[in-house]
N, CA, C and O atoms as a DFTB+ gen file, in Angstrom:
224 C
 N C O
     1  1      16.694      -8.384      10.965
     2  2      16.392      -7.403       9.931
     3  2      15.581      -6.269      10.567
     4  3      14.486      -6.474      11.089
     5  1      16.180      -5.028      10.499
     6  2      15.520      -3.759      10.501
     7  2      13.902      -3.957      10.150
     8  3      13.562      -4.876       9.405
     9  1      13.011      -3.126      10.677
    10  2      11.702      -3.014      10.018
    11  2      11.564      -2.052       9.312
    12  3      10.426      -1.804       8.914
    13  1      12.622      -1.232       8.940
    14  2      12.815      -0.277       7.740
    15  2      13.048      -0.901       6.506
    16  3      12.379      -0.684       5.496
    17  1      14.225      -1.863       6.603
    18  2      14.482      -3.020       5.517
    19  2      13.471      -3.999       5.151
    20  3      13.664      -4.664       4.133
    21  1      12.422      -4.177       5.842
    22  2      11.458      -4.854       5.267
    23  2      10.024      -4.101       4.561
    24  3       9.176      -4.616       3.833
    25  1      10.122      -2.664       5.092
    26  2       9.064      -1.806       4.690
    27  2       9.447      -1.828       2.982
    28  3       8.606      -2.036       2.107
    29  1      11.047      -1.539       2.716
    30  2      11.316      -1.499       1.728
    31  2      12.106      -2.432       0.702
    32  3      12.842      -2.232      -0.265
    33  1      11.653      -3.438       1.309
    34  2      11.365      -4.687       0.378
    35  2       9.777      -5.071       0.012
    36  3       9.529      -5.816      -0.936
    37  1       8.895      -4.588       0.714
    38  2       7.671      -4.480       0.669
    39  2       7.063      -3.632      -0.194
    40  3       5.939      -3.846      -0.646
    41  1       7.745      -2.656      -0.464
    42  2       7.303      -1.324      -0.844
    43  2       8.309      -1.815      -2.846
    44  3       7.842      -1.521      -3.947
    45  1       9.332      -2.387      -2.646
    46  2       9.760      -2.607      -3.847
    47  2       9.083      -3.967      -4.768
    48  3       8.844      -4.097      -5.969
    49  1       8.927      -4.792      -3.695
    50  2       8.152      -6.208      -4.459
    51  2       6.813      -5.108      -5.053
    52  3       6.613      -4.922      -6.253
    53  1       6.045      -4.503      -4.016
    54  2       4.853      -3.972      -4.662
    55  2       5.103      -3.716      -5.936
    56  3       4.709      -4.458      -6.837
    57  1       5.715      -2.747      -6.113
    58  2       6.480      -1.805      -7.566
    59  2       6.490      -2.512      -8.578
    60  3       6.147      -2.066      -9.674
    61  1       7.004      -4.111      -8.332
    62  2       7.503      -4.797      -9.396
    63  2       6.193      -5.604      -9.749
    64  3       6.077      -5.906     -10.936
    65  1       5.294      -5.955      -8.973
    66  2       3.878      -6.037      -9.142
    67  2       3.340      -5.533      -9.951
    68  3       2.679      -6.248     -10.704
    69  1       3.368      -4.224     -10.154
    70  2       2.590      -3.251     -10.600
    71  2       3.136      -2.914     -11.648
    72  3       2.608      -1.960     -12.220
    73  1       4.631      -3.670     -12.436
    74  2       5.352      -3.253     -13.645
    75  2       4.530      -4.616     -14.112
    76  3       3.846      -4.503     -15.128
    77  1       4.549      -5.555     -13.614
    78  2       4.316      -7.041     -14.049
    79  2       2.813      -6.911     -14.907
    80  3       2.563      -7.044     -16.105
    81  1       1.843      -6.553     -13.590
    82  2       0.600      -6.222     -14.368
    83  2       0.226      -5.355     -15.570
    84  3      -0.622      -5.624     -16.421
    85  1       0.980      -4.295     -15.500
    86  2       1.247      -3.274     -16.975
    87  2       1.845      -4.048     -17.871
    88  3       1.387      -3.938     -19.009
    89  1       2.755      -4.824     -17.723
    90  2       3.457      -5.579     -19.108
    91  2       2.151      -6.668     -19.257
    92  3       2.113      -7.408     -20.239
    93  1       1.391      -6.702     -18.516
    94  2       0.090      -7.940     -19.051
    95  2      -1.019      -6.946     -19.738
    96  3      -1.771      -7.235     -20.669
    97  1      -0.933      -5.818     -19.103
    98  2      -2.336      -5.042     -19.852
    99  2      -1.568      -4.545     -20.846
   100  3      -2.345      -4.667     -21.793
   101  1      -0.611      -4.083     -21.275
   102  2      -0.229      -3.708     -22.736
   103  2      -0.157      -4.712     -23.684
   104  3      -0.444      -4.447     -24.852
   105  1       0.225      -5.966     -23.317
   106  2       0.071      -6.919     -24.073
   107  2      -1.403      -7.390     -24.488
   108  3      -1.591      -8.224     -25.374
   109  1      -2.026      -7.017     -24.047
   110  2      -3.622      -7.309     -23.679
   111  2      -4.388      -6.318     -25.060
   112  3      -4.988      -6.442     -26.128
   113  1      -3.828      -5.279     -24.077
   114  2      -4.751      -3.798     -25.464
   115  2      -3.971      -4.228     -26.544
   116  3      -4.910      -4.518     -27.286
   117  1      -3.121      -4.453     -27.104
   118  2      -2.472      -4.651     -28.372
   119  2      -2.898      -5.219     -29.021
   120  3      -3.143      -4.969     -30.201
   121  1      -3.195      -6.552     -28.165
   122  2      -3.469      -8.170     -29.067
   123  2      -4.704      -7.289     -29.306
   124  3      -4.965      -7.265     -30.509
   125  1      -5.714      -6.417     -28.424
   126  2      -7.050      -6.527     -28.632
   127  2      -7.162      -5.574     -29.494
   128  3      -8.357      -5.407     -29.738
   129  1      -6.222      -4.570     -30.321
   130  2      -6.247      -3.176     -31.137
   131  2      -5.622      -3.781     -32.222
   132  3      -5.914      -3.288     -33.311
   133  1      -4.753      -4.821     -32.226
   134  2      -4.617      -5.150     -33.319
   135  2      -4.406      -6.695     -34.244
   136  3      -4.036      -6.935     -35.393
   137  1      -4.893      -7.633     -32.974
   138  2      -5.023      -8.486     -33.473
   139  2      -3.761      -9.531     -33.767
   140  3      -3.853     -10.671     -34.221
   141  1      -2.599      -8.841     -33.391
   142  2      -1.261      -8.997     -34.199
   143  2      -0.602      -9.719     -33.119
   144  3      -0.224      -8.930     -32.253
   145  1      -0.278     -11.157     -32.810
   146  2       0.897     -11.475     -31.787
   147  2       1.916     -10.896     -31.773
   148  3       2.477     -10.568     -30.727
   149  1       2.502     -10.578     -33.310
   150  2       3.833      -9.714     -33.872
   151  2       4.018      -8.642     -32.588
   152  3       4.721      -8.542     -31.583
   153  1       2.522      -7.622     -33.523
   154  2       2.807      -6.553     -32.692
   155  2       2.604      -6.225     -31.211
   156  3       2.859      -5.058     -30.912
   157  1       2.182      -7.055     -30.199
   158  2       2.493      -7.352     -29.354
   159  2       3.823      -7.517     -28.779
   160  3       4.240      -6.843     -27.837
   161  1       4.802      -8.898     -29.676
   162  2       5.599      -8.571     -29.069
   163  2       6.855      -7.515     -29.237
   164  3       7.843      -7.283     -28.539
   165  1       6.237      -6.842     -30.809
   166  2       6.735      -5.220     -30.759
   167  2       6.910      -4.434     -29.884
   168  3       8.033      -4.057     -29.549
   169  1       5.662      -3.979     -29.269
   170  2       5.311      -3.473     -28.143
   171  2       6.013      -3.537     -26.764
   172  3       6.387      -2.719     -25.923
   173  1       6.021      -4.627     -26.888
   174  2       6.678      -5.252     -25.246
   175  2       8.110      -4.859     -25.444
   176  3       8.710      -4.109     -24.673
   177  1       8.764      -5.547     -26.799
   178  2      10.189      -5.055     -26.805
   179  2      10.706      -3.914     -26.665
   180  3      11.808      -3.642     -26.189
   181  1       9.657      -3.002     -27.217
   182  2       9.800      -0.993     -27.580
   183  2       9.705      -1.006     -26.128
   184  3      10.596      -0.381     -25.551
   185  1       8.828      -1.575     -25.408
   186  2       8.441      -1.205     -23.680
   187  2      10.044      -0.921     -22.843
   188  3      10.489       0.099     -22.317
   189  1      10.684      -2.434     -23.016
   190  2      11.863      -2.519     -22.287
   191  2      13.336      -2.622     -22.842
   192  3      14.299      -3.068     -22.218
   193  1      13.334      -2.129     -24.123
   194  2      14.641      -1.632     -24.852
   195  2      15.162      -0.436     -24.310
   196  3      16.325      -0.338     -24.700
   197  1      14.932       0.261     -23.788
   198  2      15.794       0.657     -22.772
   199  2      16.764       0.150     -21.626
   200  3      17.878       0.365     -21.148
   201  1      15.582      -0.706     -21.475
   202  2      16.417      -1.053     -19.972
   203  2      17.221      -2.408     -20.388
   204  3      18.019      -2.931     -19.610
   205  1      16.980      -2.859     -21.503
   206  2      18.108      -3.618     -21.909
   207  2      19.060      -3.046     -22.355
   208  3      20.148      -3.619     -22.409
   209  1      18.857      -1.496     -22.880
   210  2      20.444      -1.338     -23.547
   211  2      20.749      -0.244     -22.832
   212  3      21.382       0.599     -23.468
   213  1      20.492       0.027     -21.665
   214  2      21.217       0.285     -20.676
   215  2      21.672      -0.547     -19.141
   216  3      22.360      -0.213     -18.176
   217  1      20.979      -1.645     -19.466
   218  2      21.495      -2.616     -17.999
   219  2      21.479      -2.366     -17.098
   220  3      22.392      -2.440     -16.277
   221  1      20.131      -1.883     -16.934
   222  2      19.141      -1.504     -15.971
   223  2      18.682      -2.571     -15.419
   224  3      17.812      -2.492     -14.551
């Protein structure tokens, strides 16, 4: 393997890190703004309904 191909597998795991932790802190401020598991998982769904209904 190239060390270009691993920079950017490195560089993409990071990325997905850093989506992972945002889907924990939005879930986080929600529960804590509103108390609501519901709207939590409102939230989360509104987050990635896109990329489900484009198949992303």
């Amino acid at each position: 393997m190239k060390l270009r191909d691993f920079r950017l597998l490195a560089l993409s795991t990071f990325f997905e890190n850093v989506t992972r932790g945002e889907n924990v802190v939005l879930g986080w401020v929600i529960l804590e703004l509103t108390d609501s598991p519901f709207m939590v998982g409102l939230a989360v769904g509104i987050r990635h309904a896109p990329a489900f209904f484009l198949g992303i």
